[in-house]
Structure formats: C-alpha cells, structure tokens
C-alpha positions in Angstrom: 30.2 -82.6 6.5 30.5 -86.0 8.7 34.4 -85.1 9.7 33.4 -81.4 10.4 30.9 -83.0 13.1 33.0 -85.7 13.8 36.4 -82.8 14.4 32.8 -80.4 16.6 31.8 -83.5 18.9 35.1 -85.4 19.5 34.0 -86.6 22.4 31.2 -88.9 20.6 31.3 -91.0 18.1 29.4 -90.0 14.8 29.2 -92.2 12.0 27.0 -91.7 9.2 23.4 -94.0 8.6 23.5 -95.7 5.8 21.8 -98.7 4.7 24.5 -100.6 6.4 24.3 -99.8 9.4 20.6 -99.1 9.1 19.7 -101.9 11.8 21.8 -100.5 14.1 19.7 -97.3 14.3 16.4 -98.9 13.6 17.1 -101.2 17.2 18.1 -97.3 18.6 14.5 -96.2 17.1 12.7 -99.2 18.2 14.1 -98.8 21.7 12.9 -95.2 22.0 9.3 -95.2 20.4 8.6 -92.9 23.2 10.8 -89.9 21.5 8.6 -90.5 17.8 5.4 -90.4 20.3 6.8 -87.3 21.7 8.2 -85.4 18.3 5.9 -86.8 15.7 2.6 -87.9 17.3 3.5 -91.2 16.2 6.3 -94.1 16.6 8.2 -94.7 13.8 8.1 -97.6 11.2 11.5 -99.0 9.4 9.5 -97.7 6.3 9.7 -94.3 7.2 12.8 -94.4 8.7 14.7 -95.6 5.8 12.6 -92.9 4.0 14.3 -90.0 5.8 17.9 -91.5 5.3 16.6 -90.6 1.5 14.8 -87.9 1.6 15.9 -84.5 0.6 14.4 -80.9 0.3 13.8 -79.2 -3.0 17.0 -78.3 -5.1 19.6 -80.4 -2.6 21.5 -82.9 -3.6 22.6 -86.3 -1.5 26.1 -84.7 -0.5 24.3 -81.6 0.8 22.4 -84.3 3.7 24.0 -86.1 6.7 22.0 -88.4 8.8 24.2 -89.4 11.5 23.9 -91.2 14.7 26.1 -89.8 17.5 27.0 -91.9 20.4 29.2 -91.5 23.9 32.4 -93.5 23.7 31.4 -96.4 25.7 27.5 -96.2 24.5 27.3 -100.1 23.6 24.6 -99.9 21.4 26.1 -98.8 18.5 29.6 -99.9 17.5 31.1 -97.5 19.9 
C-alpha cells in the first residue's frame, strides 16, 4: 500500500507513521490545532493520536491500514 502511494504522489514524500517517527507528526499536529478545531470540534491530544495510528475497523487487519504523512520535497518539517 505505502509504495503504491509513494509510485501515485512522486512528487512528495510519503513515509509511513509509526511509533518512530510518531514525534515528527505529533509536532505537525501540534502546529496545526486549528485543522482538529476545524474537522473534529476539537484539537487533538498525543493520546488520541497514537490511538488512530492503531485503530482499525471491524474485520481489518494492521496490513489492510496506512497512516502516512505526505510531505513536498523541500517541506523541512519532516525528514524531507
């Protein structure tokens, strides 16, 4: 699934979150309250955040999920 997206957007970079990189995209979240405000009534916590990276619908498995941050080339935020 990541190199499918990665092969789609080849002008970003996509790199799966994982608990790794997980600060990386919590600073990104933390940045940008104002999206959570505006999507989800609500800003975000690193609670729920990692909680998503996890979460999966009835009858899916992990390999069936990507949670991915995509980024420009020269985006310095992430390792891009």
């Amino acid at each position: 699934m990541l190199k499918e997206l990665q092969k789609q957007l080849q002008s970003y970079v996509v790199e799966a979150i994982t608990e790794t990189n997980f600060p990386l995209a919590m600073a990104v979240y933390e940045a940008n309250q104002g999206f959570f405000r505006l999507t989800e009534g609500k800003e975000t916590t690193m609670e729920e955040s990692r909680r998503d990276i996890h979460a999966l619908p009835p009858g899916l498995h992990s390999e069936d999920k990507l949670y991915a941050g995509v980024c420009g080339k020269r985006d310095k935020w992430w390792r891009c």
